[in-house]
C-alpha positions in Angstrom: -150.8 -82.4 -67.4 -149.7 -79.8 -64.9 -146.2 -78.5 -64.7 -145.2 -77.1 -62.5 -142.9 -74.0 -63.0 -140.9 -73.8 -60.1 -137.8 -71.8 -59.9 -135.2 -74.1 -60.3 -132.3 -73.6 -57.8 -129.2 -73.0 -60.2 -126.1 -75.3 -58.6 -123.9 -72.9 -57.2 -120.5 -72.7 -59.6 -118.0 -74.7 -57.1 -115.2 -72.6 -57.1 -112.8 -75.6 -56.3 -111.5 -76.4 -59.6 -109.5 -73.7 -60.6 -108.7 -72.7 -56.6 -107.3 -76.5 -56.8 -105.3 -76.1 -59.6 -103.9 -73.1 -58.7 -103.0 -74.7 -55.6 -101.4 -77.7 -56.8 -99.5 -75.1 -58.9 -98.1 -73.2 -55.9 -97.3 -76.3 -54.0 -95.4 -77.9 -57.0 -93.2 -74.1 -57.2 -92.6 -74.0 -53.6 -91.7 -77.9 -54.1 -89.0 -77.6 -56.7 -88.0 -74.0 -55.3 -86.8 -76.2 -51.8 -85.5 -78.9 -53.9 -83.2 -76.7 -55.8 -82.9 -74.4 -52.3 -81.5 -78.4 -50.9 -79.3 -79.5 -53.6 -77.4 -75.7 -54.0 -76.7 -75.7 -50.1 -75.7 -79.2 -49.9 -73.6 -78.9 -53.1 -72.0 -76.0 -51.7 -70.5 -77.7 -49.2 -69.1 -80.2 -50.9 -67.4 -78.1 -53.1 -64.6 -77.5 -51.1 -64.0 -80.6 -50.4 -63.9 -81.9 -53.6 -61.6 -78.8 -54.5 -59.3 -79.9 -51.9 -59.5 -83.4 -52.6 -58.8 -83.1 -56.5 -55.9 -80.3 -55.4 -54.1 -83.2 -53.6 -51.4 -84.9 -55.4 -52.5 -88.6 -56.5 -50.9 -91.5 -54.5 -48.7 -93.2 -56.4 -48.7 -96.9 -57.0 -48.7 -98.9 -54.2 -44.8 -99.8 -53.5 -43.2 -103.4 -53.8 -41.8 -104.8 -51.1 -38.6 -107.2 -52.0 -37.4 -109.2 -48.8 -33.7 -110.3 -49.2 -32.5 -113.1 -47.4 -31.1 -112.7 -43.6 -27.3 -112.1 -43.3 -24.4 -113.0 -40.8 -21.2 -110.9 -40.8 -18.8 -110.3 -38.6 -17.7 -106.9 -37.8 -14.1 -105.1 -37.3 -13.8 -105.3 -33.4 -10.2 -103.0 -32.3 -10.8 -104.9 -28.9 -10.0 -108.6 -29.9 -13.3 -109.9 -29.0 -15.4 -111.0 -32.2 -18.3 -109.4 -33.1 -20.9 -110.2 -35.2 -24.0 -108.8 -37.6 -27.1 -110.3 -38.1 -29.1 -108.3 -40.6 -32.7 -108.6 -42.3 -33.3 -106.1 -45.0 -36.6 -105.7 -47.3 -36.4 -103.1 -50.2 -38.8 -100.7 -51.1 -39.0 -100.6 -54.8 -41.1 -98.9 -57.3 -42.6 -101.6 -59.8 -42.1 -105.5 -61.2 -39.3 -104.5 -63.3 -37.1 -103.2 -60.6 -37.7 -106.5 -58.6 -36.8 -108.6 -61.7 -33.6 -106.6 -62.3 -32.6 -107.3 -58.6 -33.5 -111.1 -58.5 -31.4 -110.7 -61.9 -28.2 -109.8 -60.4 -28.6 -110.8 -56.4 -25.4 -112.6 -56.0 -23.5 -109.4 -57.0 -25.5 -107.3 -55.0 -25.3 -109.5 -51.4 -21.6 -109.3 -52.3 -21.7 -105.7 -52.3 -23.8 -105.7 -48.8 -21.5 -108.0 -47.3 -18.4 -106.3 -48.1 -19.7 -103.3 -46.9 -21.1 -104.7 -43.7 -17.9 -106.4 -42.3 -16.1 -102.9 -42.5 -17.9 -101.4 -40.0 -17.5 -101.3 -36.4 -20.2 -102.3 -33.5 -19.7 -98.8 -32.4 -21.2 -97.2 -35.3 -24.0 -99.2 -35.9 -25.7 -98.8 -32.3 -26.8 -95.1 -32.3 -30.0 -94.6 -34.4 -28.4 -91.9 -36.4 -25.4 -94.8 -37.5 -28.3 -97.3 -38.9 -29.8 -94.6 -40.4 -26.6 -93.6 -42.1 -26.2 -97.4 -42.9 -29.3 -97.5 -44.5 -28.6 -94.8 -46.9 -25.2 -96.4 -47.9 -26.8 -99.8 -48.5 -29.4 -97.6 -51.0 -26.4 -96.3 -53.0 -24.6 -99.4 -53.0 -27.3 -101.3 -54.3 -28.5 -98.8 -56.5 -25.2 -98.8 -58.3 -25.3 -99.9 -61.8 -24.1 -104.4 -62.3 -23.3 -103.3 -65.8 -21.4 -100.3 -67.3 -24.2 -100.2 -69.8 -27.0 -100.8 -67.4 -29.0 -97.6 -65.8 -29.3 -98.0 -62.0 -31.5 -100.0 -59.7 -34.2 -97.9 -58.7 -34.7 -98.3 -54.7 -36.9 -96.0 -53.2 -36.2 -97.2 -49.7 -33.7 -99.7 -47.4 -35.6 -101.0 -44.6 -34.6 -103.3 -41.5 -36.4 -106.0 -40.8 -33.8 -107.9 -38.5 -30.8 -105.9 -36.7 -28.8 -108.2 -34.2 -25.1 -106.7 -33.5 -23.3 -109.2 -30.6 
């Protein structure tokens, strides 16, 4: 048998292996360097914000609104015709206990409105500034202790619902 001794053609050494891996190695740098690059200029951004935001007071706790039944009075008139007062009030308070405290003692409190509603004149109560000024007197008159011993009603604010003065 013959054989033949041809030179044999050596494959030539593929230089794709390692060029690949070095590759894939400088893609997956250049990768993670944008990723990082993306998150510190979007995070950077939002900084402030969330500075700003944590500067801010809290809100407090959302208020409790206590409607009080409407009321009928009739004002001080110097011109002998009759005048009258019809007035809706909701208070602003700051929690449950407040409310219970009010519900509590409501008969003394309307008393305390009423009295100090038929003392005043139609004149006063038409400007703005005079229901304004009403306003605050109804917060101090119901914020007035029932009880010597008793701390005062907390009432944050008097607000009109109804306002009628014939």
């Amino acid at each position: 048998m013959a054989t033949t001794t041809a030179p044999q053609q050596a494959a030539p050494a593929s230089p794709g292996p390692l060029k690949r891996i070095i590759l894939i190695v400088l893609i997956a740098l250049i990768a993670a360097g944008a990723a990082g690059a993306g998150v510190w200029f979007f995070m950077s951004k939002r900084a402030p914000v969330a500075a700003s935001a944590e500067a801010a007071p809290a809100p407090s706790a959302v208020p409790l609104f206590f409607p009080l039944e409407s009321m009928t009075v009739n004002l001080q008139s110097d011109d002998g015709q009759p005048h009258f007062l019809r007035i809706g009030l909701t208070l602003k308070l700051g929690d449950a206990a407040t409310q219970q405290a009010l519900t509590d003692h409501m008969p003394e409190v309307r008393s305390r409105i009423l009295l100090a509603l038929s003392n005043k004149h139609p004149e006063e109560l038409a400007p703005l500034e005079g229901k304004r000024a009403l306003a605050e007197e109804l917060k101090k008159l119901i914020t007035e202790p029932t009880d010597k011993s008793a701390a005062p009603i907390r009432v944050q604010d008097v607000l009109f619902t109804e306002f009628v003065v014939q």
